[in-house]
PDB file of N, CA, C and O in Angstrom, chain B, residues numbered from 101:
ATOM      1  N   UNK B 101     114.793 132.415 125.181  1.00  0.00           N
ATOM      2  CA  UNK B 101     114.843 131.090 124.589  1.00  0.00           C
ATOM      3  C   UNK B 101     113.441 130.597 124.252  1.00  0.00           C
ATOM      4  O   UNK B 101     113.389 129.753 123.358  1.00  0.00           O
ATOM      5  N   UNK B 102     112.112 131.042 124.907  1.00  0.00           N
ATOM      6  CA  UNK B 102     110.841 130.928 124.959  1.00  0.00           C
ATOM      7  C   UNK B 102     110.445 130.880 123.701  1.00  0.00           C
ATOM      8  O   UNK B 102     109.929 129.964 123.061  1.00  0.00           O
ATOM      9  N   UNK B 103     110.844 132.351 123.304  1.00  0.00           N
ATOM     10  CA  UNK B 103     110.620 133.148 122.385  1.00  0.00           C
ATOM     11  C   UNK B 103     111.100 132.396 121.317  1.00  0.00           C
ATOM     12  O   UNK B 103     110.251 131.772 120.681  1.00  0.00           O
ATOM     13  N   UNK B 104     112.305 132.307 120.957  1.00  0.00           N
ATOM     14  CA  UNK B 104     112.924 131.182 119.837  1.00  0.00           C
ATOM     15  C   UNK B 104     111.991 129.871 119.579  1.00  0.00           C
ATOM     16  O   UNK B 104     111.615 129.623 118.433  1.00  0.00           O
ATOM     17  N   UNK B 105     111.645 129.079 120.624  1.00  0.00           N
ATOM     18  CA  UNK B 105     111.281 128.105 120.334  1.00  0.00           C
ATOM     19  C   UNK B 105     109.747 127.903 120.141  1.00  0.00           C
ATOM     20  O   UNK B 105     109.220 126.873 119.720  1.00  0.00           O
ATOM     21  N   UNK B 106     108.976 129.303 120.596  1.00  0.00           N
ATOM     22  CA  UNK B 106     107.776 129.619 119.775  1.00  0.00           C
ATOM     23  C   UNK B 106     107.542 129.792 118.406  1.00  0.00           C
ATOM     24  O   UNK B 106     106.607 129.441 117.686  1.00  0.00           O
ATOM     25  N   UNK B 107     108.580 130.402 118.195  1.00  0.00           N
ATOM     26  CA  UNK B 107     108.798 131.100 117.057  1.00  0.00           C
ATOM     27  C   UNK B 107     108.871 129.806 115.565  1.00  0.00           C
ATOM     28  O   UNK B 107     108.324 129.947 114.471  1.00  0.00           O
ATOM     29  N   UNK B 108     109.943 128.324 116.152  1.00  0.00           N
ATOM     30  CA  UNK B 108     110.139 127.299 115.590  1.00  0.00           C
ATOM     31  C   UNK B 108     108.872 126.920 115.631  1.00  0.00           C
ATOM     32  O   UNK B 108     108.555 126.607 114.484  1.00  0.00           O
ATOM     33  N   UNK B 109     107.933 126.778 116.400  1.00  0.00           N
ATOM     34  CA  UNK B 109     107.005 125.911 116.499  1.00  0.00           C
ATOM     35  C   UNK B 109     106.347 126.375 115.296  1.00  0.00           C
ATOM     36  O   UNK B 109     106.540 125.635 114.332  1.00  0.00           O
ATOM     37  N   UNK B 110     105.562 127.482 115.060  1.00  0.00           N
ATOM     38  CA  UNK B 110     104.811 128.451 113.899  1.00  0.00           C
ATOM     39  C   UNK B 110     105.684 127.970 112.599  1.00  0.00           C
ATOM     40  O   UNK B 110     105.236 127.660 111.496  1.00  0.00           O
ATOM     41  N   UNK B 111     106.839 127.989 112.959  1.00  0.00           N
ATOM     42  CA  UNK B 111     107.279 127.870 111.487  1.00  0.00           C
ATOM     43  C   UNK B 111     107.265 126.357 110.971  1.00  0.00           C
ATOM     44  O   UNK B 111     107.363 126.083 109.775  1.00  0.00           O
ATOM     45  N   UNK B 112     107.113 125.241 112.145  1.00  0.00           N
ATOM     46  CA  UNK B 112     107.113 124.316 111.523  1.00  0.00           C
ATOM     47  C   UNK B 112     105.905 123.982 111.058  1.00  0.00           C
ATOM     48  O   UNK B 112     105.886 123.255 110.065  1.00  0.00           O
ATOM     49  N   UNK B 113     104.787 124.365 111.574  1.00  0.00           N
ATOM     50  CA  UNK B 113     102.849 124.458 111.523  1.00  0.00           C
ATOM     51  C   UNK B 113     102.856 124.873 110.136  1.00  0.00           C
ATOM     52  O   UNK B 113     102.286 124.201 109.277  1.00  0.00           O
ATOM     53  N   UNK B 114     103.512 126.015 109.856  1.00  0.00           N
ATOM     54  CA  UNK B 114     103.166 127.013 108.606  1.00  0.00           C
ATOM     55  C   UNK B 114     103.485 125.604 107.214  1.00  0.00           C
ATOM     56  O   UNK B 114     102.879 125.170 106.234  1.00  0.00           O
ATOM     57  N   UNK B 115     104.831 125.329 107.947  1.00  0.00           N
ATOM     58  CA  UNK B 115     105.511 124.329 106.785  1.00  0.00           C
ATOM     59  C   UNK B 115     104.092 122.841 106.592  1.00  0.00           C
ATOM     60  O   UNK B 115     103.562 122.514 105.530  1.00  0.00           O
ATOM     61  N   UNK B 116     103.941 122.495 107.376  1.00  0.00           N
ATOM     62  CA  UNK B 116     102.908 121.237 107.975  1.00  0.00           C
ATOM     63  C   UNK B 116     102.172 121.621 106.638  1.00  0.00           C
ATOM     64  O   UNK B 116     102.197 121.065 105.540  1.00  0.00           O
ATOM     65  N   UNK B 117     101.457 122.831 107.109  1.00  0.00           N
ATOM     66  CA  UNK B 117     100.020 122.823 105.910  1.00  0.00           C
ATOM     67  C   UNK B 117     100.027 124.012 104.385  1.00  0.00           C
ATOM     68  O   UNK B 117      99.172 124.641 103.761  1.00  0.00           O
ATOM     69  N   UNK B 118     101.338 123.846 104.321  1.00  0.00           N
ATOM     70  CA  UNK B 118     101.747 124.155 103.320  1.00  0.00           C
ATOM     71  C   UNK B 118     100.925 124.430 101.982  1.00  0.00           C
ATOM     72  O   UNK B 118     100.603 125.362 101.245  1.00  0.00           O
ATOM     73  N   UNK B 119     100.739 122.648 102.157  1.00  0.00           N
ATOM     74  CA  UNK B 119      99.949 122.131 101.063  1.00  0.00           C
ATOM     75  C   UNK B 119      98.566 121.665 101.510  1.00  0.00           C
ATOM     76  O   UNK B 119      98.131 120.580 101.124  1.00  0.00           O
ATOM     77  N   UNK B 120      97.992 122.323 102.173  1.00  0.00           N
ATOM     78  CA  UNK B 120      96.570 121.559 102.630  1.00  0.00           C
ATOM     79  C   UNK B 120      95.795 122.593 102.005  1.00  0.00           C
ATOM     80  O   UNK B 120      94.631 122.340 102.315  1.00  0.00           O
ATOM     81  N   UNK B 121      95.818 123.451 101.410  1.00  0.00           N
ATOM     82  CA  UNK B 121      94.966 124.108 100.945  1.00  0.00           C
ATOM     83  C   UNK B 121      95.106 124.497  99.211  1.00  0.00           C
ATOM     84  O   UNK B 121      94.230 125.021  98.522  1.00  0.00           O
ATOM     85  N   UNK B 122      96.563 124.040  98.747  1.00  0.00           N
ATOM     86  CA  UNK B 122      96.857 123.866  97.183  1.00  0.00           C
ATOM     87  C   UNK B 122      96.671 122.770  96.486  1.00  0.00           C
ATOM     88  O   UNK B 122      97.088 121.656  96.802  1.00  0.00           O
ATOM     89  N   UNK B 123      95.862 123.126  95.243  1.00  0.00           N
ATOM     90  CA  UNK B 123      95.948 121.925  94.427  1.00  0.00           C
ATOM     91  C   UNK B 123      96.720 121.609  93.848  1.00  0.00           C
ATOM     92  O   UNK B 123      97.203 122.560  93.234  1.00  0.00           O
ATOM     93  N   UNK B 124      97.351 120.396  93.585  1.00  0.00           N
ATOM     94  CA  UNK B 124      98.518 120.440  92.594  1.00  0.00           C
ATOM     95  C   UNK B 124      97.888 119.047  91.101  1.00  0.00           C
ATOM     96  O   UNK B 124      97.060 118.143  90.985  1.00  0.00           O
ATOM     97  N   UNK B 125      98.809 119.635  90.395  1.00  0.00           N
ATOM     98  CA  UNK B 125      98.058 118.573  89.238  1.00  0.00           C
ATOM     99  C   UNK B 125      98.888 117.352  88.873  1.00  0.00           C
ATOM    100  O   UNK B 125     100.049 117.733  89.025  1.00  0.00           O
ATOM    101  N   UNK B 126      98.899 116.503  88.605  1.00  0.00           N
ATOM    102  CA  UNK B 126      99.652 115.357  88.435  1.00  0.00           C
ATOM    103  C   UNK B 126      98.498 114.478  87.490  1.00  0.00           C
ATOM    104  O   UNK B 126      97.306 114.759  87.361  1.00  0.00           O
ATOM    105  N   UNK B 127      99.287 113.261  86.842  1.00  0.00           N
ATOM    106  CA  UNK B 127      99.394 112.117  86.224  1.00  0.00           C
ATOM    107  C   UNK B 127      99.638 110.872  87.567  1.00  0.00           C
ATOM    108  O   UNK B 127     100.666 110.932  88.242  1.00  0.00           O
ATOM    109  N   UNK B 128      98.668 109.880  87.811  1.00  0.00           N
ATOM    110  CA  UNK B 128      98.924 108.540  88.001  1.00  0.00           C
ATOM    111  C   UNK B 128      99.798 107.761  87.646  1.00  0.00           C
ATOM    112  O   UNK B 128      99.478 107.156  86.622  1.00  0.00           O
ATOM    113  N   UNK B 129     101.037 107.436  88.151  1.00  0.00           N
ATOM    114  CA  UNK B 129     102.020 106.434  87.630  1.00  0.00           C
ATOM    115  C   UNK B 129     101.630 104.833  87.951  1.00  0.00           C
ATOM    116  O   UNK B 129     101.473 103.866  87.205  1.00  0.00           O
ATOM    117  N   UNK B 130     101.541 105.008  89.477  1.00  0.00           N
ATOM    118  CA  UNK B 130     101.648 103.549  90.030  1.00  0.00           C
ATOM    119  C   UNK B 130     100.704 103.786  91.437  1.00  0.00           C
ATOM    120  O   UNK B 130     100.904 104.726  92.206  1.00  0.00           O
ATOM    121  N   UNK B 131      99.723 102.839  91.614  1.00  0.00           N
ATOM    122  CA  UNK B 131      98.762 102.699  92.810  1.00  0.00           C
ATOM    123  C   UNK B 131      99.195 101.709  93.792  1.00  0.00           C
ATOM    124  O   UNK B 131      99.313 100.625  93.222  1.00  0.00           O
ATOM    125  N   UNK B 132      99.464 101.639  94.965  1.00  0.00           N
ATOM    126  CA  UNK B 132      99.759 100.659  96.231  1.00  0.00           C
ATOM    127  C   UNK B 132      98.737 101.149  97.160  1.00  0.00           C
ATOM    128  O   UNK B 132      98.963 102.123  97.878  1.00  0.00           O
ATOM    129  N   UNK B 133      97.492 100.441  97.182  1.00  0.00           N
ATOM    130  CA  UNK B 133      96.552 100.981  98.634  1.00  0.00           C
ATOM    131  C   UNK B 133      97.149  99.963  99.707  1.00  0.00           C
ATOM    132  O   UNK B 133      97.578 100.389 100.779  1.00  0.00           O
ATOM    133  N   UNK B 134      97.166  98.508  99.365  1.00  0.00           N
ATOM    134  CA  UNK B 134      97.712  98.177 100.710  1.00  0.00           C
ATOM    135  C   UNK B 134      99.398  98.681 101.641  1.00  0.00           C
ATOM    136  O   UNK B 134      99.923  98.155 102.622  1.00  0.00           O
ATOM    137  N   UNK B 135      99.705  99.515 101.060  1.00  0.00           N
ATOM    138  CA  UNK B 135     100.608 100.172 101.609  1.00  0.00           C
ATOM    139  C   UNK B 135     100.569 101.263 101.685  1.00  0.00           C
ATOM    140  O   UNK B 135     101.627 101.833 101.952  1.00  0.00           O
ATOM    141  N   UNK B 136      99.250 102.128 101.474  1.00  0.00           N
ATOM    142  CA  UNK B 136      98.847 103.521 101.245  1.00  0.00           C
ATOM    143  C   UNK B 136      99.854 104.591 100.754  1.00  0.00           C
ATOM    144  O   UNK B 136     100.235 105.654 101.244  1.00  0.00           O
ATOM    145  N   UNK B 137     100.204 103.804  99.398  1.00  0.00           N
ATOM    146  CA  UNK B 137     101.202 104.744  98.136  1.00  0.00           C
ATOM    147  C   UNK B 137     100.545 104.769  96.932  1.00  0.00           C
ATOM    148  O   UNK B 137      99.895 103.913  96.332  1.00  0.00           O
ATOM    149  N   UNK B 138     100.822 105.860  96.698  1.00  0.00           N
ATOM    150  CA  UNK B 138     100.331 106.589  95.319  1.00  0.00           C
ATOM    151  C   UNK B 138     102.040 107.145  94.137  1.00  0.00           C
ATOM    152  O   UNK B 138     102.958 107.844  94.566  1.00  0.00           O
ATOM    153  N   UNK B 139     101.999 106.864  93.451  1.00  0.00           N
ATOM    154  CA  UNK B 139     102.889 107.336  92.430  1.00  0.00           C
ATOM    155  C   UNK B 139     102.746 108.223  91.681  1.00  0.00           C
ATOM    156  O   UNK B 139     102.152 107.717  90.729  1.00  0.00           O
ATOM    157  N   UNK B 140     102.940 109.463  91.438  1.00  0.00           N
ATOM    158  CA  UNK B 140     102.558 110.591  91.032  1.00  0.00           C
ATOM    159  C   UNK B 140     103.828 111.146  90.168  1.00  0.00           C
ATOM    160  O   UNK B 140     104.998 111.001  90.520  1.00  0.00           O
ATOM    161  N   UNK B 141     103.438 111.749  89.083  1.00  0.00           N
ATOM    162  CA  UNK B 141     103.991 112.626  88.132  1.00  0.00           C
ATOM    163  C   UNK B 141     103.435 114.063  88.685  1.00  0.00           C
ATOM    164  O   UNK B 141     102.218 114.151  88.522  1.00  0.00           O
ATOM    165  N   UNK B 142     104.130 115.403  89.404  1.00  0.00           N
ATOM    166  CA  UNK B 142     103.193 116.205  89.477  1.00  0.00           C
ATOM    167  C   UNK B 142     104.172 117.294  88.928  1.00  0.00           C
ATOM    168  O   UNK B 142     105.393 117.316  88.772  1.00  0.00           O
ATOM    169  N   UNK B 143     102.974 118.358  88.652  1.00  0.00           N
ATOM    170  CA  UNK B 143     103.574 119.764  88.510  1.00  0.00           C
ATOM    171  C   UNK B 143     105.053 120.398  89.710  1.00  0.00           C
ATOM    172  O   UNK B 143     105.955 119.779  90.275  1.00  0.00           O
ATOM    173  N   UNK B 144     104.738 121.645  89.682  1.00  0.00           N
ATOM    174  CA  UNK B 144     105.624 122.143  90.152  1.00  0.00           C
ATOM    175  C   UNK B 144     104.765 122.485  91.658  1.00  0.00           C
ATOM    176  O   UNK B 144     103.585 122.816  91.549  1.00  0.00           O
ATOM    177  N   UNK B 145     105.164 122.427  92.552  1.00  0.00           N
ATOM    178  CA  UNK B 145     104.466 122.597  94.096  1.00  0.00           C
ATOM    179  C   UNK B 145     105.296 124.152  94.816  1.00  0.00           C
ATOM    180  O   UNK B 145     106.254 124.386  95.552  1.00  0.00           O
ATOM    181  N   UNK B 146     104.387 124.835  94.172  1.00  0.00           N
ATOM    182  CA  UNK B 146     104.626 126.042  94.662  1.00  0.00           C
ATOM    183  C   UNK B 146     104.649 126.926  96.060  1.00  0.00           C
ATOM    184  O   UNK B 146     105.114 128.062  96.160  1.00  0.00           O
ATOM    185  N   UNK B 147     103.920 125.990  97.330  1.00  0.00           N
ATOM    186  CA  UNK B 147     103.939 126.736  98.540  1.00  0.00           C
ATOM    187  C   UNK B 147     105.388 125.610  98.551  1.00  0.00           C
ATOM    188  O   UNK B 147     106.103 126.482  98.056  1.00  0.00           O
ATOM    189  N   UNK B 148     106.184 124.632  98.682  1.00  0.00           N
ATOM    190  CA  UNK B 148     107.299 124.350  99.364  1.00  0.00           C
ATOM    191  C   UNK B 148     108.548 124.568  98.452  1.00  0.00           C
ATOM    192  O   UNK B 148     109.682 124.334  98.869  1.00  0.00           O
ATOM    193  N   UNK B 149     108.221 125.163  96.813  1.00  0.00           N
ATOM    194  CA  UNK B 149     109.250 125.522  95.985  1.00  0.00           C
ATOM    195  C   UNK B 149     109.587 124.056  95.569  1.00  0.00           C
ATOM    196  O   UNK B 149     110.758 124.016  95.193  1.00  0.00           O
ATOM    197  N   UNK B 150     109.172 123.227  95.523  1.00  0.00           N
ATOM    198  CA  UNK B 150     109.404 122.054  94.633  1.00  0.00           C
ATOM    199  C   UNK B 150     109.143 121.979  93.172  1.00  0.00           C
ATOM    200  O   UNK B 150     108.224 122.438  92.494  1.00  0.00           O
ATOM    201  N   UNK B 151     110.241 121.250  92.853  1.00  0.00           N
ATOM    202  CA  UNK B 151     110.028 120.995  91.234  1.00  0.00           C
ATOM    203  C   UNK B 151     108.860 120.001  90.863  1.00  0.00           C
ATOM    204  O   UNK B 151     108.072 119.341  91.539  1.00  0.00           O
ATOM    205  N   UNK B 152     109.126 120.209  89.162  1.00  0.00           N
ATOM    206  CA  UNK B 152     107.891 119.102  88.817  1.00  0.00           C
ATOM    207  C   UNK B 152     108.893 117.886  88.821  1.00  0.00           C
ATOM    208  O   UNK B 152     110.115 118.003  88.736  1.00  0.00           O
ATOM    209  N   UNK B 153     108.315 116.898  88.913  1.00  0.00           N
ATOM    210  CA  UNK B 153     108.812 115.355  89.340  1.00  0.00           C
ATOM    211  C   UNK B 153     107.931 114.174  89.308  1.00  0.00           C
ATOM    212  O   UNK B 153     106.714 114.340  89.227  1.00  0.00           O
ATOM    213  N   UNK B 154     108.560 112.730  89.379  1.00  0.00           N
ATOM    214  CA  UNK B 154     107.775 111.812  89.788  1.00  0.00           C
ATOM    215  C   UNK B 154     108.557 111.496  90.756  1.00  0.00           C
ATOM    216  O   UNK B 154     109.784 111.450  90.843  1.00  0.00           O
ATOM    217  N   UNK B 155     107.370 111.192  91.778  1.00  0.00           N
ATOM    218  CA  UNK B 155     107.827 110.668  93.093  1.00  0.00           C
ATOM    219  C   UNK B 155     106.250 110.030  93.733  1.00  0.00           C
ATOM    220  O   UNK B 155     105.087 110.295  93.430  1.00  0.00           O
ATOM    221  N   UNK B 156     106.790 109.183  94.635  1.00  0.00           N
ATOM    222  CA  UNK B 156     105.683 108.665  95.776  1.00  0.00           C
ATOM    223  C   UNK B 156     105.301 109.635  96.748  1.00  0.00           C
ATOM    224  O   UNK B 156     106.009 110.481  97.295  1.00  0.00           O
ATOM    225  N   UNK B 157     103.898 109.363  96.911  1.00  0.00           N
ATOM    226  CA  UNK B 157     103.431 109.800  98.031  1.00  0.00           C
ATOM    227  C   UNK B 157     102.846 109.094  99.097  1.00  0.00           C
ATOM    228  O   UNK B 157     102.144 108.191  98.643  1.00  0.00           O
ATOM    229  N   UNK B 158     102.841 109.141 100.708  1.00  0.00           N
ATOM    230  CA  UNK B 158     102.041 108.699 101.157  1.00  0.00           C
ATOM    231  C   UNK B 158     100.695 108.700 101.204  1.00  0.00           C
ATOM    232  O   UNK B 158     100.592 109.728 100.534  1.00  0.00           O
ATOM    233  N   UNK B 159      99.597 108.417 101.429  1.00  0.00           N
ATOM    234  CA  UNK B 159      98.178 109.091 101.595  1.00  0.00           C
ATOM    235  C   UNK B 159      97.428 108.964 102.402  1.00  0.00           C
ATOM    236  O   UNK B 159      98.012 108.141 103.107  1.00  0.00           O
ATOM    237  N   UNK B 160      96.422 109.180 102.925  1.00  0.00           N
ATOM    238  CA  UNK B 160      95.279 109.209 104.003  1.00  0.00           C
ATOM    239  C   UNK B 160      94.730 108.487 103.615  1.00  0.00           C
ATOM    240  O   UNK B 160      94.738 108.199 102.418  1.00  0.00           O
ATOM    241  N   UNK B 161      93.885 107.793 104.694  1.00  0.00           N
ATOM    242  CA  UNK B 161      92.951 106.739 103.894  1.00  0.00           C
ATOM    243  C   UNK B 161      91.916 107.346 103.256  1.00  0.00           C
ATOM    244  O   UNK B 161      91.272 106.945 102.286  1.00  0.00           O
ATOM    245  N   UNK B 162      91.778 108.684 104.096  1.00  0.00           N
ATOM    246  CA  UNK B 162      89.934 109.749 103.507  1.00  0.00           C
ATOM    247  C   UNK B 162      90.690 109.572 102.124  1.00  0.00           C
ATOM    248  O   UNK B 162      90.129 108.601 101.615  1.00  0.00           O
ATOM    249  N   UNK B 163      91.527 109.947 101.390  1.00  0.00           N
ATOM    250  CA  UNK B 163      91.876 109.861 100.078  1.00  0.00           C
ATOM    251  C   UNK B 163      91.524 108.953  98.994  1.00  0.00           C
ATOM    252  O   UNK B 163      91.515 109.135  97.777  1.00  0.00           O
ATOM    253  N   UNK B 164      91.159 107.669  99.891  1.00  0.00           N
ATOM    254  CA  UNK B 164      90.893 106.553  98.796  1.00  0.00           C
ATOM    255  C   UNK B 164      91.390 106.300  97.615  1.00  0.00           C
ATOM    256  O   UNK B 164      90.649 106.293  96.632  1.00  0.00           O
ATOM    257  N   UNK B 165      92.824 106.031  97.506  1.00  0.00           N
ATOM    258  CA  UNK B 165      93.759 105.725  96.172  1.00  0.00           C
ATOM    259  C   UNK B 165      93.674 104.918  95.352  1.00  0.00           C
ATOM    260  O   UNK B 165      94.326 104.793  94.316  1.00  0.00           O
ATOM    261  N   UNK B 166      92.290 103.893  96.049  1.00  0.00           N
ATOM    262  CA  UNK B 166      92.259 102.557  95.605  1.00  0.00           C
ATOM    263  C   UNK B 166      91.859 102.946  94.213  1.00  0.00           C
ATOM    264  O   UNK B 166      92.531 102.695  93.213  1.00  0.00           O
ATOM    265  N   UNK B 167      90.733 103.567  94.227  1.00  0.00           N
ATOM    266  CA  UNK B 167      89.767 104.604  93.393  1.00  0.00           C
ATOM    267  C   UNK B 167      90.576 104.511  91.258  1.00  0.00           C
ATOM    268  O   UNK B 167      90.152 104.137  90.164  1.00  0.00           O
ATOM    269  N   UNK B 168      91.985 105.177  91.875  1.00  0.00           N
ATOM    270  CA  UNK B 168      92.633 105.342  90.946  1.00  0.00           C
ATOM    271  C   UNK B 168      93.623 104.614  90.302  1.00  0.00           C
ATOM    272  O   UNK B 168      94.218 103.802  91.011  1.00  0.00           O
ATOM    273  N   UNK B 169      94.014 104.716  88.903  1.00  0.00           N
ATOM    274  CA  UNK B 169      94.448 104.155  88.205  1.00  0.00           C
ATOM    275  C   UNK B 169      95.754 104.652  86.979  1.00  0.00           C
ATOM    276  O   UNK B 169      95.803 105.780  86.489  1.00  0.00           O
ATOM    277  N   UNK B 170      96.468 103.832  86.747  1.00  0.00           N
ATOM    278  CA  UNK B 170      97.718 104.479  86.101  1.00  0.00           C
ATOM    279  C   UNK B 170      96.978 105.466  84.827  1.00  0.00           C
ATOM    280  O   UNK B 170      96.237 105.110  83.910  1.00  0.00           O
ATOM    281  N   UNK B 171      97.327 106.370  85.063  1.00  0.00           N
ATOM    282  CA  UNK B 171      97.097 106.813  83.184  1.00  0.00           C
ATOM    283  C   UNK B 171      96.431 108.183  83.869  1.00  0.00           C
ATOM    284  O   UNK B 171      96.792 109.284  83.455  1.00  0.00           O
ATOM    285  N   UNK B 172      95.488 108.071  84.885  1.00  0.00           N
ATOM    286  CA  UNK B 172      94.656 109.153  85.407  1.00  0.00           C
ATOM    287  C   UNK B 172      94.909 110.318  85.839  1.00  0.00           C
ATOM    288  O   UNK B 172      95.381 110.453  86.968  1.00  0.00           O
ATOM    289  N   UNK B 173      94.653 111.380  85.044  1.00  0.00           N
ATOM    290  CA  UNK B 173      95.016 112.656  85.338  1.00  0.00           C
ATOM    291  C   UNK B 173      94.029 113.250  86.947  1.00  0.00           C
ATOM    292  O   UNK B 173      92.824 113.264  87.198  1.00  0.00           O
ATOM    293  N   UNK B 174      95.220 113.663  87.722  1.00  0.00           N
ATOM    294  CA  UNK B 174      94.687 114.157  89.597  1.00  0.00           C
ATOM    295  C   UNK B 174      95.029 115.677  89.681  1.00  0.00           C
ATOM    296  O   UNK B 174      95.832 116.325  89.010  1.00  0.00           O
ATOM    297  N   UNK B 175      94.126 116.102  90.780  1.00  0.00           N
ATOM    298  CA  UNK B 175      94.714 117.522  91.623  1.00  0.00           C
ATOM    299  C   UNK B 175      94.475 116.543  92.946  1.00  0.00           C
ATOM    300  O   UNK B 175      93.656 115.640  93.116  1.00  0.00           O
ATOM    301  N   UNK B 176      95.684 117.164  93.961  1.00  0.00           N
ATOM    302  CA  UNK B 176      95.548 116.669  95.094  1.00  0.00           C
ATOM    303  C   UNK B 176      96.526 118.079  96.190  1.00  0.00           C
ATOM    304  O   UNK B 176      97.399 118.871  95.832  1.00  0.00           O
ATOM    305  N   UNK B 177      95.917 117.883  97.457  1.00  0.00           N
ATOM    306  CA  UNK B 177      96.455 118.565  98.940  1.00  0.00           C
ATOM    307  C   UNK B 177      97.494 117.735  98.977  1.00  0.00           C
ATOM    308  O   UNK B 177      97.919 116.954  98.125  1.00  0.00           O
ATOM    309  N   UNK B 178      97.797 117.943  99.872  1.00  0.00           N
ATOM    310  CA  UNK B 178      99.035 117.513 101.173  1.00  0.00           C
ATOM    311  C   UNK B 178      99.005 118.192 102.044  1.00  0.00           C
ATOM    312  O   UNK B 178      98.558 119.319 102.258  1.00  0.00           O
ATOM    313  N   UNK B 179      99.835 117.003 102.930  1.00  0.00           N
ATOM    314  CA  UNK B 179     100.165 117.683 104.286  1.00  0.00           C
ATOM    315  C   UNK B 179     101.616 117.219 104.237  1.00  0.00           C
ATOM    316  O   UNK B 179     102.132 116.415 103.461  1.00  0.00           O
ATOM    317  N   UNK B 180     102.245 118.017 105.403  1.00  0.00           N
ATOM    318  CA  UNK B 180     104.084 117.837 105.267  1.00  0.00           C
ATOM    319  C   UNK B 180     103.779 116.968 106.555  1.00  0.00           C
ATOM    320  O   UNK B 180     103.130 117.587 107.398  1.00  0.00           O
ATOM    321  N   UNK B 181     104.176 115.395 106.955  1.00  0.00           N
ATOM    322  CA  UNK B 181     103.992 114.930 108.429  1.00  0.00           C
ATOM    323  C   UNK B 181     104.925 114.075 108.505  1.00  0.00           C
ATOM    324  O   UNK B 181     104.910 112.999 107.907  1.00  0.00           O
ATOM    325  N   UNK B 182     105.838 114.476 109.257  1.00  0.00           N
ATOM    326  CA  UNK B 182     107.122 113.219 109.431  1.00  0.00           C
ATOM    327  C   UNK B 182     108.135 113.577 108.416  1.00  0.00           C
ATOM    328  O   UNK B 182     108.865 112.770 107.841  1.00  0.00           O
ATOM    329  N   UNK B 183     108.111 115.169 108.205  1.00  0.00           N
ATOM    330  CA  UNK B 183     109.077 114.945 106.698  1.00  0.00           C
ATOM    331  C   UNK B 183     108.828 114.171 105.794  1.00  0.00           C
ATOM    332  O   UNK B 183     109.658 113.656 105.044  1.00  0.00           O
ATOM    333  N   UNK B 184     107.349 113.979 105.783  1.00  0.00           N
ATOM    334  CA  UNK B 184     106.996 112.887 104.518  1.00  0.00           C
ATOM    335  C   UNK B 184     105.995 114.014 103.774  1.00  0.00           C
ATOM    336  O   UNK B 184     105.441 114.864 104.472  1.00  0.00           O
ATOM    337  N   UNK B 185     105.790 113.974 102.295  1.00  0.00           N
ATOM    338  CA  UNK B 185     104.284 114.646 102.250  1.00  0.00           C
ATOM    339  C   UNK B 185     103.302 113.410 101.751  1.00  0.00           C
ATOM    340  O   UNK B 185     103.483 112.303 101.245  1.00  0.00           O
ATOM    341  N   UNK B 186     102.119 114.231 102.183  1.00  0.00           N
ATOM    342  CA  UNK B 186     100.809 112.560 102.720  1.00  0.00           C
ATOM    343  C   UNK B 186      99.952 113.353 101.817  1.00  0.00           C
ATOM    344  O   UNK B 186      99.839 114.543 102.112  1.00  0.00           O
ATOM    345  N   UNK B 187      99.358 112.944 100.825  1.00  0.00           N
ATOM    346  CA  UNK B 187      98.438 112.943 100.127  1.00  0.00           C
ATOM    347  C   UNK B 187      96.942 113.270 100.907  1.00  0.00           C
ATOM    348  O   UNK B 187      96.437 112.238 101.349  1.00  0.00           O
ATOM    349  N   UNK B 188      96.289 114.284 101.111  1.00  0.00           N
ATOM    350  CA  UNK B 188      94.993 114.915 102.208  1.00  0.00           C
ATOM    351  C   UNK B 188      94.299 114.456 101.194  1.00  0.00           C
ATOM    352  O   UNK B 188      93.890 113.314 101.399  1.00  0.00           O
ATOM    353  N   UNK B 189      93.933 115.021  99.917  1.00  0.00           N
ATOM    354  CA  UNK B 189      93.059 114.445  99.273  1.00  0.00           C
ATOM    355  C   UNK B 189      93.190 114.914  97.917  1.00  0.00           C
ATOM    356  O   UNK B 189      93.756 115.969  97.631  1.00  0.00           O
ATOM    357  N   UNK B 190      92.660 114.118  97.074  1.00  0.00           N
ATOM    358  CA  UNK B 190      92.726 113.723  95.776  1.00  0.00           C
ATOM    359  C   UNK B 190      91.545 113.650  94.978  1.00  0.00           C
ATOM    360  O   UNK B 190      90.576 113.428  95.705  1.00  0.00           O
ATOM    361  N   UNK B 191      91.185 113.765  93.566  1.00  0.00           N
ATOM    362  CA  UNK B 191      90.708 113.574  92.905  1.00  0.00           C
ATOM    363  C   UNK B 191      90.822 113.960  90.979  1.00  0.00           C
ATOM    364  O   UNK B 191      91.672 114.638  90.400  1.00  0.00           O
ATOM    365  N   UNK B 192      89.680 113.262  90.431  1.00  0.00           N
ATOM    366  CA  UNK B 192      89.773 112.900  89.370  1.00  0.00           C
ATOM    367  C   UNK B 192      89.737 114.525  88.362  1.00  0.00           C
ATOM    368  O   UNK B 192      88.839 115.359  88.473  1.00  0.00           O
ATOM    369  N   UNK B 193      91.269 114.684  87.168  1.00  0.00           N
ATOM    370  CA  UNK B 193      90.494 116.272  86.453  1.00  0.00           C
ATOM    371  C   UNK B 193      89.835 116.139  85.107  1.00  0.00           C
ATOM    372  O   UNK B 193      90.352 115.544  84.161  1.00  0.00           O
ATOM    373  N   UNK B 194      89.019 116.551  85.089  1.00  0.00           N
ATOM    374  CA  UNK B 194      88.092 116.361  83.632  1.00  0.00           C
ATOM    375  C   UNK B 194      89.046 117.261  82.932  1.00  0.00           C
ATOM    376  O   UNK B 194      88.883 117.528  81.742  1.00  0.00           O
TER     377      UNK B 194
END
């Protein structure tokens, strides 16, 4: 049973940082820093097999969302935390 529930643990870690090391590209929809949300148009997110979409994200504060603005083309990380994904960090693509 040890064994099983080691085994869960790794797999949920693996899932966690999925995205902490991929960039993904997106469009700025909608900015909320005092609620630390970001609105994102993004590509397709290839380490969790997600489609392209708009959806919210949460974010970190290191992220500084304030920064950004509707219209602004991003690459950004994640992390998977709470079954939420949280925006690690972000920035502007020339």
């Amino acid at each position: 049973m040890k064994r099983w529930a080691f085994i869960a643990t790794l797999a949920a870690a693996a899932v966690a940082q999925a995205g902490a090391h991929e960039w993904v590209r997106a469009k700025v929809i909608k900015v909320e820093p005092g609620r630390s949300l970001i609105l994102l148009d993004h590509e397709r997110i290839v380490s969790i097999d997600m489609e392209a979409m708009t959806m919210p994200f949460k974010a970190e504060k290191e992220a500084r969302i304030e920064r950004f603005k509707p219209g602004d083309m991003v690459r950004f990380t994640f992390l998977n935390k709470d079954d939420h994904l949280v925006v690690q960090k972000i920035e502007l693509v020339k």
